[in-house]
C-alpha positions in Angstrom: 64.0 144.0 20.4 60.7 142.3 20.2 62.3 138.9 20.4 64.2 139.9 23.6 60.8 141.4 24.9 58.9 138.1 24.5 61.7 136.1 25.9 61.8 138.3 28.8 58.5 138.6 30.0 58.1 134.3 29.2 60.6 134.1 31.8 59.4 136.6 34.3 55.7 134.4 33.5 57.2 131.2 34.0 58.5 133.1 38.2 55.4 134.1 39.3 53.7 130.3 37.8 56.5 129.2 40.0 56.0 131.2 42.7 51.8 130.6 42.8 52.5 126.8 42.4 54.9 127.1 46.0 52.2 128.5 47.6 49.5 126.0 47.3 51.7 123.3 47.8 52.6 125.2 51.1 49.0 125.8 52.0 48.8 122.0 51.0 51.7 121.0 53.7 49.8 123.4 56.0 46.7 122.4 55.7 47.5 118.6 55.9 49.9 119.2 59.2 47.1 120.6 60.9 44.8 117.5 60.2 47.5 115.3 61.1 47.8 117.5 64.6 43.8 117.7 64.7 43.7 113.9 64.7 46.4 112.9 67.5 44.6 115.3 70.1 42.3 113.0 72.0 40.0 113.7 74.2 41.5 112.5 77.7 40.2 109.4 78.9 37.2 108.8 81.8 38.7 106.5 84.5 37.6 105.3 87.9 40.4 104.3 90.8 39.6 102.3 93.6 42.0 101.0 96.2 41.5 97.4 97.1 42.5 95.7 101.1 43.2 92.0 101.3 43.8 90.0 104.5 45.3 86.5 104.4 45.4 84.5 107.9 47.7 80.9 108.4 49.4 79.0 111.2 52.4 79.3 112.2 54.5 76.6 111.1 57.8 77.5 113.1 59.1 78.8 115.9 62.1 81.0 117.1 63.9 81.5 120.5 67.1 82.5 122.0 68.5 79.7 124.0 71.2 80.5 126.2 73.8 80.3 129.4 75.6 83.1 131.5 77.7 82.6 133.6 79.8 84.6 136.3 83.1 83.2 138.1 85.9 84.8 139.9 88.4 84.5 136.3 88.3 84.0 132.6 89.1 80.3 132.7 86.4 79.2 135.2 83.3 81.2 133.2 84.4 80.3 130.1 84.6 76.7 130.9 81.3 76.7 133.1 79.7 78.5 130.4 81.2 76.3 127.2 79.9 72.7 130.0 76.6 74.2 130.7 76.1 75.0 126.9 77.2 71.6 125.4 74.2 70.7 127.8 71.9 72.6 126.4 72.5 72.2 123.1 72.6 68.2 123.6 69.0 68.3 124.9 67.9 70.5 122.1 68.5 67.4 119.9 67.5 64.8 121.9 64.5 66.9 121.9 64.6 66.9 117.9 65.7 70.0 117.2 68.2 69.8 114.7 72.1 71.0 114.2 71.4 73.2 111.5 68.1 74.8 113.3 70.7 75.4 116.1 72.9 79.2 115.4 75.1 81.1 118.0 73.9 84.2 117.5 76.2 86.1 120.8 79.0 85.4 122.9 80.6 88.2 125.0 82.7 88.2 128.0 82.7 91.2 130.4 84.8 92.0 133.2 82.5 92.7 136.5 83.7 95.6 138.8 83.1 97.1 142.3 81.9 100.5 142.5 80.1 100.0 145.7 81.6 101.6 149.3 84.0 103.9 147.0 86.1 101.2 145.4 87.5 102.1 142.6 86.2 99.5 140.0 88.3 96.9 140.8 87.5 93.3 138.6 85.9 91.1 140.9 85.0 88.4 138.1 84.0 88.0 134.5 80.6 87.3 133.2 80.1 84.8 130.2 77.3 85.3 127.9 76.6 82.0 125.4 73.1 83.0 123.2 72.2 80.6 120.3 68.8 80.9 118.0 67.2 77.7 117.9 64.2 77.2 115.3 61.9 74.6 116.0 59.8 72.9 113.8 57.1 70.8 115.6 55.0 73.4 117.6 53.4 71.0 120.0 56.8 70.6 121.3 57.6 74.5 122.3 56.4 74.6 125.8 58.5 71.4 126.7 61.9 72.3 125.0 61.7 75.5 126.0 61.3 73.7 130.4 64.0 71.0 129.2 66.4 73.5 128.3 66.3 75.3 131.5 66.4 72.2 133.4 69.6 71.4 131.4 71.5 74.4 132.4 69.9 77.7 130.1 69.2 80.5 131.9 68.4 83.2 129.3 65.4 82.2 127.3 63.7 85.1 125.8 62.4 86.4 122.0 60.2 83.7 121.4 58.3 84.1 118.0 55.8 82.1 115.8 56.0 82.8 112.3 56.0 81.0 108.7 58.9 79.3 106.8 57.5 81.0 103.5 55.3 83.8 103.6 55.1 84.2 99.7 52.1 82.3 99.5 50.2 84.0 102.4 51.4 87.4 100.8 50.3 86.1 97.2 46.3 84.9 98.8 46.2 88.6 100.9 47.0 90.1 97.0 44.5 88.1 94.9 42.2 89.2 98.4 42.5 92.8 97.7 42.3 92.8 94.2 38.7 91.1 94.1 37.8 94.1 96.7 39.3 96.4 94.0 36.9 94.6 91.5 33.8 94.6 93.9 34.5 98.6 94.5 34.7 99.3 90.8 31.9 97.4 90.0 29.9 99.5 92.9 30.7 102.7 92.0 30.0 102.1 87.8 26.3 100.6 88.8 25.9 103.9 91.4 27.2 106.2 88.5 25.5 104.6 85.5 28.4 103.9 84.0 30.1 100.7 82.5 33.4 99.5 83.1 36.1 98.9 80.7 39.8 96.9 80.6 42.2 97.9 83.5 44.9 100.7 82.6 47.1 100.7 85.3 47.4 98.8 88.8 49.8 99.3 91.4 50.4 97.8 95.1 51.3 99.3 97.9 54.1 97.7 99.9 52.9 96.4 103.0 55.2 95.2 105.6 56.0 91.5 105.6 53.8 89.6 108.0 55.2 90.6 111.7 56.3 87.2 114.1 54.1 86.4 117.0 55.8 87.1 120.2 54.7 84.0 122.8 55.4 84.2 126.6 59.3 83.8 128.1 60.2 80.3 130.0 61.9 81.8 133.1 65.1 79.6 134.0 63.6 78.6 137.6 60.0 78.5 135.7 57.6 75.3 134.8 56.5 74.4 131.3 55.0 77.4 129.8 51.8 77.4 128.3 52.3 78.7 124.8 49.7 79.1 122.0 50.7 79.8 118.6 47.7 82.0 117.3 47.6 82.7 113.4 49.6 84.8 111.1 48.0 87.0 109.4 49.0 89.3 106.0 47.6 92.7 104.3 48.0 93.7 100.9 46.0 96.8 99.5 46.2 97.4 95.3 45.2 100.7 93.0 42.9 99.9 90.3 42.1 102.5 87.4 39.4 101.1 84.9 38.6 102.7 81.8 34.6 104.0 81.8 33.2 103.2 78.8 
């Protein structure tokens, strides 16, 4: 019996050693999970965000117009080949003028029946009206004001639309960025000297889309008009950026 006794309570000994030794390494796991935790909350970060505005200007280095004939005659036949003479005309003095093919793009043709409503007639067709529209770029700016009184001399009596713009705004658009961006800077640097405060690296910047740089409409040549007296102006860009720096 006593060797029974002894075995028995060694065992029941050797469960509550092994139940005490589970609980500190528990209180262990706990205790380091809560460090761990403790150490990854940080305290948030001090920021300041300005917005930035940048303006870019440039000439114009092309302009756009729509060049073009209409005609009205009694049938089909007679506009269409009135219209398709007058055109060829058109487009021939376009390049003698140095425009060239490719800067040269039909951009409508339509034919529409023409009908008497007048006195209570009943809509008959009374002719047809041809419509012949190309967009012509042109390159050499000191030229506009004369192509634009050649071509109506030559036959075109819709000239309207004209624009000045650039080829390739990127570059413009990239200036109006690096523009607002230094105002972004000049802001920050303002508002850390009026809050005693030094800046630190960037941690975010954003821009916010700005239209693309809008064409410069330029008077109409009328088709029984002189040269017209056209100035190009300057194109200009925004940009505006979101800067957060990090306040030391």
């Amino acid at each position: 019996m006593n060797s029974r006794w002894s075995i028995g309570l060694g065992i029941v000994v050797s469960v509550l050693l092994l139940a005490v030794l589970a609980v500190q390494l528990t209180g262990v796991s706990l205790a380091r999970a809560a460090a761990s935790t403790a150490s990854t909350v940080q305290e948030p970060t001090r920021e300041i965000t300005v917005t930035g505005v940048g303006t870019a200007s440039a000439q114009p280095d092309i302009a756009q117009a729509s060049i073009g004939v209409q005609v009205i005659s009694p049938t089909v036949a007679q506009a269409t080949q009135e219209d398709e003479a007058r055109m060829a005309s058109v487009i021939a003095k376009l390049k003698e003028l140095g425009v060239a093919a490719k800067d040269i793009q039909t951009s409508d043709y339509s034919i529409f029946p023409q009908r008497n409503f007048q006195n209570g007639n009943s809509g008959q067709v009374t002719g047809y009206q041809v419509s012949n529209t190309a967009q012509v770029t042109i390159r050499d700016l000191s030229k506009v004001s004369t192509i634009l009184d050649q071509v109506t001399q030559a036959g075109a009596n819709n000239v309207f639309g004209v624009t000045f713009s650039l080829e390739n705004p990127a570059q413009l658009q990239s200036e109006a960025i690096d523009n607002a961006v230094a105002d972004a800077q000049s802001r920050a640097n303002e508002l850390a000297k009026a809050s005693g405060v030094q800046l630190g690296e960037v941690v975010s910047i954003s821009q916010v889309v700005a239209p693309t740089p809008v064409p410069l409409a330029a008077a109409s040549a009328q088709a029984a008009g002189g040269a017209v007296p056209i100035q190009p102006g300057t194109i200009k860009v925004n940009a505006q950026v979101q800067i957060s720096y990090v306040i030391k």
